[in-house]
N, C-alpha and C positions, 0 to 999 in steps of 0.2 A: 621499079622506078620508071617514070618518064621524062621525055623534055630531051632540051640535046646534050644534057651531059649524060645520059645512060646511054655506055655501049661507046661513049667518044674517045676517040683516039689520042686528042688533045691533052688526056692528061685524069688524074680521077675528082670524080666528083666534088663543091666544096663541103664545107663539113671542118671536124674539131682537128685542130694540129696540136701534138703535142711536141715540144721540145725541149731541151736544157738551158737554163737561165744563170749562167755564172753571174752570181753580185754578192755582195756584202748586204746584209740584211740589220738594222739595228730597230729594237722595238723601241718606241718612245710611250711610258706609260705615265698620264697625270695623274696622282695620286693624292687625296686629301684636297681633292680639288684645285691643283697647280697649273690648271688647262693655260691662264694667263700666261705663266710663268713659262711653258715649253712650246707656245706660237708667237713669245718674243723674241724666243731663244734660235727657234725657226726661221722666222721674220729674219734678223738678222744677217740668216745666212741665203736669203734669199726664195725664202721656202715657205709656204702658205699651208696651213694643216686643216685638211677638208672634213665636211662632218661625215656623220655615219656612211658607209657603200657606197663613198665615193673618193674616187683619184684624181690626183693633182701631177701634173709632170712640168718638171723645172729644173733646168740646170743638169741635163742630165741624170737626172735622180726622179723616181717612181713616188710618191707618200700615196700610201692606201690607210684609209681607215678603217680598224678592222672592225672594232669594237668603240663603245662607247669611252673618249678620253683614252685612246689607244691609236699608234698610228705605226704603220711598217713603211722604213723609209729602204729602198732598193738601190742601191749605185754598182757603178761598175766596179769589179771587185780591184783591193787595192791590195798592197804589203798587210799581214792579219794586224788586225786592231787597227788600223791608222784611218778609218772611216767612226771607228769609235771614240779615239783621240780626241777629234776634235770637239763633238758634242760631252766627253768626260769633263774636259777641260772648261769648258763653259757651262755647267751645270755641275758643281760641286755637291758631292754626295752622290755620284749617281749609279744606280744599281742595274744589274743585267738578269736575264731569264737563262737558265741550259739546264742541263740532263748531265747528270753526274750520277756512276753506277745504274744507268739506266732509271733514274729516278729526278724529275722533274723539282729543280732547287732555282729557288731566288737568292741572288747575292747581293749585299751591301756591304761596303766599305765605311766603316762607323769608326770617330775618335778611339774609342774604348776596343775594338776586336772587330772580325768578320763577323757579320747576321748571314746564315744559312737558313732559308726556309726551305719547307717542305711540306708534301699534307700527310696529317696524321697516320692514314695509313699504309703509307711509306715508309714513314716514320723510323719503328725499330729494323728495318734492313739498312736503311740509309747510314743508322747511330752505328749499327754493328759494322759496316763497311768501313765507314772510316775509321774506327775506332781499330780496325786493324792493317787498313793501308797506312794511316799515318801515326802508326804507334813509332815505327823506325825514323821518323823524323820528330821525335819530342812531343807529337800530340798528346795532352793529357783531357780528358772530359773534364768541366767544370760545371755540377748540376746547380749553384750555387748564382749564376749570371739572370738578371731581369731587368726590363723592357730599362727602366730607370738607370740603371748602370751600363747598360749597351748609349743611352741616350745623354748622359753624360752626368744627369740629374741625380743630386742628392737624394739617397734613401734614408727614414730614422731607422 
C-alpha cells in the first residue's frame, strides 16, 4: 500500500465495514402484475417504491428493490409482527415468504385453508415433516384440495 493511510497511526485504512443491522424486514411482492396496487398502498404510507438496484430512504424506513416487482422495506425493529400489521391490514389477502423445517415455504391466508407452497424438490420432506409434527394437533392430509376450491370457485 501507499499514500498516508499505510502504516498511519490515525487509525486503519478505509475499506468495507461490516456490521449488525437489527430491523424488521417485510418483502413486498407484486404478483399478477399488482405493481399499481402496492405503490398506492406505499404511497399512502408515505413511501415511494423505486425501480430495479435502487434505494429509497423515507421515514425512517430503507425500500430496496431487489428484484423486478419486489421490494425489501427495512425499519427499525418493533414488537414481532407489528411492522407487518399494518401493511396486513391494508392489503387483504396478504402472503409472507420463510423457512419452515429448513425448507423455503410461501404462505397464504385463503377463505377456504392455508396455501403452503414449496418447490417440488422439497416437496416430499417438507409433506413428511409436517405430516408428523402436526399429526398431535389434528392435522389430516387432504390430497383431494385444488387451485378452485382453495379460490373459492365452484368446481363441476
Amino acid at each position: 500500500m501507499s499514500g498516508p493511510e499505510s502504516g498511519s497511526a490515525s487509525g486503519p485504512p478505509p475499506g468495507i465495514t461490516c456490521a449488525s443491522l437489527p430491523a424488521d424486514i417485510i418483502e413486498l411482492a407484486a404478483l399478477r402484475e399488482r405493481t399499481q396496487v402496492l405503490k398506492a398502498l406505499a404511497a399512502r404510507r408515505g413511501l415511494a417504491l423505486p425501480s430495479v438496484g435502487w434505494i429509497i430512504t423515507a421515514r425512517e424506513t430503507l425500500v430496496v428493490c431487489v428484484r423486478p416487482e419486489r421490494w425489501l422495506l427495512l425499519s427499525a425493529p418493533n414488537l414481532p409482527g407489528a411492522a407487518l400489521a399494518g401493511w396486513r391490514t391494508a392489503g387483504a389477502g396478504c402472503a409472507a415468504a420463510t423457512y419452515v423445517a429448513q425448507v423455503p415455504v410461501m404462505l397464504a391466508a385463503l377463505p377456504a385453508g392455508w396455501l403452503l407452497l414449496t418447490p417440488s424438490t422439497t416437496m416430499r420432506h417438507f409433506s413428511d415433516w409436517l405430516g408428523a409434527s402436526a399429526r398431535a394437533f389434528g392435522f389430516v392430509p387432504n390430497p383431494s384440495v385444488t387451485v378452485g376450491s382453495l379460490s373459492g370457485e365452484k368446481t363441476p
